[in-house]
N, C-alpha and C positions, 0 to 999 in steps of 0.2 A: 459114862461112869462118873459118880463123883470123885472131887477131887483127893478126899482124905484116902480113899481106898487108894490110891497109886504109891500113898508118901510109904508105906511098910514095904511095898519091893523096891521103890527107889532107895530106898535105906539099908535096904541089905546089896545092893547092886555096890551101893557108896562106898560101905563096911569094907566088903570083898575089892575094889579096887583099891582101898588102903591098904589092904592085909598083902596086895600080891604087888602094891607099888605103880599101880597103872594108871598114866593121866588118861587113859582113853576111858574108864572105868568110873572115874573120877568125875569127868567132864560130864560126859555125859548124864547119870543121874540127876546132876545139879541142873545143868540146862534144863532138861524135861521138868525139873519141882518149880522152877524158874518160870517155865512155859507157861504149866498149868496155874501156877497160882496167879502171874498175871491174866489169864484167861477168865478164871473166876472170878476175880475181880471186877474185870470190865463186866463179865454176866451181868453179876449184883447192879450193876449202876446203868450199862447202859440203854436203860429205857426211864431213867430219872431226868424231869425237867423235858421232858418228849411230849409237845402240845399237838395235838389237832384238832383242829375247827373248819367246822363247814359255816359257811356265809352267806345264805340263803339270802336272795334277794327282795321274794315275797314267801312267807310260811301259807297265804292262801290266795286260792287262784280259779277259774272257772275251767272245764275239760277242754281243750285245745288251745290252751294258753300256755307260752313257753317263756320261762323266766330262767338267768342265768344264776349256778352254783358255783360259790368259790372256795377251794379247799385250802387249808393253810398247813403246813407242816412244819415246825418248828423244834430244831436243838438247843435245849436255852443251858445250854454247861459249856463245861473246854472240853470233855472228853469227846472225840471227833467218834460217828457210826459210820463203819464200813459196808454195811448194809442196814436196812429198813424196809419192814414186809408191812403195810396195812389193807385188811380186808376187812370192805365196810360193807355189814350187809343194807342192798338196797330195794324197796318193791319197783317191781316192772312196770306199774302203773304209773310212776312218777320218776322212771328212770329217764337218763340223758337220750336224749332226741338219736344218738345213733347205738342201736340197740345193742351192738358189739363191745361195748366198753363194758358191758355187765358180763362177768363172766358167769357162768351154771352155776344154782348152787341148787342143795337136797331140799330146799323149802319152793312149795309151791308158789307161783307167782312172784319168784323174790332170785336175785340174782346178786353176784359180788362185785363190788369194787374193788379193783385189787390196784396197789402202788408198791415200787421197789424205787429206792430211792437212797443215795450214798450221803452224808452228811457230817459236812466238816461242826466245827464247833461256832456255836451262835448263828446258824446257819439257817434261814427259813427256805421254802420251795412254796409256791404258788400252781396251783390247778385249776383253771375254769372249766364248764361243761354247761351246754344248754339242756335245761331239762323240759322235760314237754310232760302235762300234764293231760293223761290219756282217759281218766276212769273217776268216777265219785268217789269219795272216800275218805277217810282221816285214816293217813297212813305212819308208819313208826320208823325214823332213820337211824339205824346203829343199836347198839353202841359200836363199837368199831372195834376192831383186834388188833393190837402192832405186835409184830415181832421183831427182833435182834440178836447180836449177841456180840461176842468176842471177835477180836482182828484176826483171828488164827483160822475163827471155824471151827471151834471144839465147840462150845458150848451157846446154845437157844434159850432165849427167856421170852415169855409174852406175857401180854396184859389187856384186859379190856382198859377201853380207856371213854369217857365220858359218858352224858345219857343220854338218853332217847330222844328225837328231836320231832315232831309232828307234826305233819303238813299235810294241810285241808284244803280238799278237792270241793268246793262246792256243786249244786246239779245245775247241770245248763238248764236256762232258761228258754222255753218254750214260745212260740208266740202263737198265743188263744185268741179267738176272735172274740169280737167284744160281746160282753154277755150280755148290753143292755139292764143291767139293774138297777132297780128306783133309788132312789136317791138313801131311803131307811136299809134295803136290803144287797149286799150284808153289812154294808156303814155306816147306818146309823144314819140319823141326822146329822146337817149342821147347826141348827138349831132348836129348840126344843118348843114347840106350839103349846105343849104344858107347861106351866109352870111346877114340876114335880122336886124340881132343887134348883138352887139358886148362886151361883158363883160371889163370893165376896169380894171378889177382886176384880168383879166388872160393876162397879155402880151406874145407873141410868138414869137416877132420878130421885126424883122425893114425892110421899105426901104425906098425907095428914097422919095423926097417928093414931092407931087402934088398940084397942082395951088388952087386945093380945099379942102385941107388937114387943118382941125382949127389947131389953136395956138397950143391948150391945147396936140396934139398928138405928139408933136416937141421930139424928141430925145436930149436932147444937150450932154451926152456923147459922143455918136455914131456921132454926127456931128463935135466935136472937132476933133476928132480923125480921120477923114475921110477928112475933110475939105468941106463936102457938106453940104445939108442939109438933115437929117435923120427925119422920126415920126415911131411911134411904131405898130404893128399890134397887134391886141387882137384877141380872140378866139371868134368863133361867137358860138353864145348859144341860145338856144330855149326854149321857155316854156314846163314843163312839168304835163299839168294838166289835171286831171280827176274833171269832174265834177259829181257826181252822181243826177239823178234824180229821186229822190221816188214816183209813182204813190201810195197811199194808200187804195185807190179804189180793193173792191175787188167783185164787180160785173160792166158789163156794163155799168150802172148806176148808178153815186154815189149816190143817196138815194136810189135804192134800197136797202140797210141796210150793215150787214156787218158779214163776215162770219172769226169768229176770229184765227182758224189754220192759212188760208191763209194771214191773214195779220201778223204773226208772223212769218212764211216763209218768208213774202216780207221784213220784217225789218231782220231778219236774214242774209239774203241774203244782203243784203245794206254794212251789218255790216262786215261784211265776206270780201266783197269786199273794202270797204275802209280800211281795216287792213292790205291787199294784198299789195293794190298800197302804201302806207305807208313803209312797210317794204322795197320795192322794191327802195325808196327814193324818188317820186312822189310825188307832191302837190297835195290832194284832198280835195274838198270842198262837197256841200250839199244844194241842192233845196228841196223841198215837197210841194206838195200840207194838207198834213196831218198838225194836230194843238198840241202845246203841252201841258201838263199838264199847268192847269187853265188858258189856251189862248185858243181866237178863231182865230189867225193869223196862217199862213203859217209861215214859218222857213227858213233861209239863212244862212248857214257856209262858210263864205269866205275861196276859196283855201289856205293850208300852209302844209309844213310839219313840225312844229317847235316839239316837244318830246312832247306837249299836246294837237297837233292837232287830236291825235287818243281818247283821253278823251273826248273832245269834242264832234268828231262827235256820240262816243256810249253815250256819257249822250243825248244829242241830240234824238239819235232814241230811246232811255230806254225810254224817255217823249213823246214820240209819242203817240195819244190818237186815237181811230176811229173816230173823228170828222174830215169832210172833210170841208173844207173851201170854195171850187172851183171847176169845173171840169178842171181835166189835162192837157187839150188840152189849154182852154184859160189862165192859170196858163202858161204852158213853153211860151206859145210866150211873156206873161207879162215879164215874169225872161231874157230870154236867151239875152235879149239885155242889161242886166247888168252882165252878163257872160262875164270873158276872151274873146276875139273872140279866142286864139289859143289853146282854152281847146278842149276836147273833151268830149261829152256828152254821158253819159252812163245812158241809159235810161231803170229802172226797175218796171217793172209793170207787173201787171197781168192781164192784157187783153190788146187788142190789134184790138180796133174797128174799124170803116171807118174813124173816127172823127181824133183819135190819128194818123195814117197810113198818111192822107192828112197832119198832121201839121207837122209829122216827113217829108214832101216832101218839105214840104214850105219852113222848117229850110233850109232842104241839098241845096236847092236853092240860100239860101245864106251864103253858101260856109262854110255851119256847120259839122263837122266831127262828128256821128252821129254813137252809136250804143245800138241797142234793146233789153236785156235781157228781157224774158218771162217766166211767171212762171205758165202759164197756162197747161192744162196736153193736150191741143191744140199746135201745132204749129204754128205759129204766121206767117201771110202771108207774101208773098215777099215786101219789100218797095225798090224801086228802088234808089241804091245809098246808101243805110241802111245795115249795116251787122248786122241780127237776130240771137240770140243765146239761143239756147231753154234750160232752166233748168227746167221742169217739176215738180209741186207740186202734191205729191202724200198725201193723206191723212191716210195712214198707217205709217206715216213717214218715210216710205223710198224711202226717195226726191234726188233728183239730178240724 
């Protein structure tokens, strides 16, 4: 009850021990207006200057990798809490290595942290917990709830208190046996046998110079010293880009539903593979038809290999959700004409219909370098002009 509603009968309790001369009458009222308004009091304030922080040791991590959480609890006032209730909620997926520390809660897959903890004034408390990171996913910690109140027990205050903290699961990587591919497919060259463009920042040479040679190519060194006129040759260089493209589709039909080994195969696989071309020094990028964490859009990573192109693409597929946005087939022809033209398309999926088969023809038709990873336990029919390469998903897991 609040505290104004007591002061009118404590005040007539007060009145009438005046009137009839009674310290018992007296006292008493006073004490209880006493009680309650230091109660109140402390309510109001004591959850001011109340910090917690989680201290996460890595925010991203691969599934069976266990990194330690530190929790901090902190009174930063004089006024001392006789109690402190904090329930954090936390997913089960990224919950503490011993699964009892999460107590039930009404959201699925999501369990509480709960602390009760006594706190003098300037008083911090420390918590570690090993967390083990069980499942793919970009997942959400907190906000967190505290509760308190007064020394007495009358009165409860709570509050959320900070925001949401997100820690990303990336997909294990898989090991695929080698696919054997030429040196152009799907990375390109290392050099370019054309001279189709020309790097300015690799000079090789000089010669003579031609009626249609620009300004900017002028040698004047080489031409003082020769007395003609010189320009420079530069190294011709080619793109070298993979593009990945994630069908997420794991039937026929994308709303026939969704069958979730194989689609964790298929993001595996993605992953596995952009690490590759990466390491190898290739630019890769990333199409999908699939949607991420609290989106209903499709997803685009522009080719690079800068040192966090690979963070990227794995936070990328970690957020990957079974909502399909699109079917595959009207998706790539949407995407591939904002695609490099000199990339090459590396095309993963797990099926391999009439529909996708005619639009990987359509592509190669205009002059798309073009090839099929399948991860169907089928092999995937001939596409004219298409190099297919079967990786087979076995549901014993033991894939590839």
């Amino acid at each position: 009850m609040p505290t104004e509603r007591w002061f009118p009968l404590l005040a007539v309790i007060l009145i009438v021990g005046l009137m009839l001369r009674s310290p018992f009458l007296v006292a008493l009222p006073t004490a209880i207006a006493v009680i309650l308004a230091l109660a109140s009091w402390w309510k109001r304030r004591a959850l001011e200057n109340v910090k917690y922080l989680r201290r996460f040791h890595y925010t991203r991590a691969f599934p069976g990798e266990s990194f330690p959480v530190r929790l901090e609890i902190e009174n930063r006032k004089f006024l001392p809490l006789s109690w402190l209730r904090i329930q954090d909620p936390w997913p089960k997926a990224i919950g503490p290595q011993d699964e009892e520390v999460l107590a039930p809660s009404h959201v699925t897959d999501q369990g509480v942290m709960t602390h009760i903890f006594s706190l003098r004034w300037f008083e911090r408390v420390r918590r570690s917990y090993p967390l083990l990171f069980r499942k793919r996913g970009v997942y959400a910690v907190g906000p967190a709830q505290i509760e308190s109140g007064d020394l007495f027990g009358i009165y409860e205050t709570s509050q959320s208190t900070g925001k949401p903290e997100y820690i990303t699961v990336f997909p294990a990587l898989v090991a695929l046996p080698e696919l054997d591919l030429p040196p152009e497919d799907p990375y390109g060259e290392l050099r370019s046998r054309r001279r189709l463009f020309e790097d300015p920042n690799r000079p090789m040479g000089i010669r003579e110079y031609h009626p249609e040679d620009g300004f900017r190519r002028m040698h004047w060194p080489a031409t003082a010293r020769t007395g003609e006129l010189q320009v420079k040759i530069y190294q011709p260089t080619s793109a070298q880009v993979m593009m990945l493209c994630l069908n997420i589709s794991t039937y026929h039909r994308y709303w026939e539903g969704v069958y979730p080994e194989l689609l964790e195969y298929l993001v595996s696989v993605t992953a596995t593979l952009a690490q590759r071309g990466l390491e190898q020094g290739y630019r890769v990028g990333l199409i999908s038809n699939g949607s991420l964490s609290n989106s209903d859009q499709p997803f685009r990573i522009q080719p690079g290999r800068s040192p966090q192109q690979l963070s990227h693409l794995l936070g990328a597929l970690a957020g990957v959700t079974p909502l399909v946005s699109a079917s595959f087939e009207r998706f790539l022809m949407r995407e591939v004409s904002r695609v490099l033209f000199g990339a090459t398309l590396l095309i993963v999926t797990a099926w391999t219909n009439p529909e996708l088969a005619e639009t990987l023809v359509r592509l190669k038709r205009h002059e798309r370098r073009i090839i099929l990873l399948s991860v169907s336990e089928a092999a995937p029919p001939e596409i004219p002009g298409v190099r297919c390469i079967h990786v087979p998903f076995r549901e014993n897991g033991k894939n590839g």
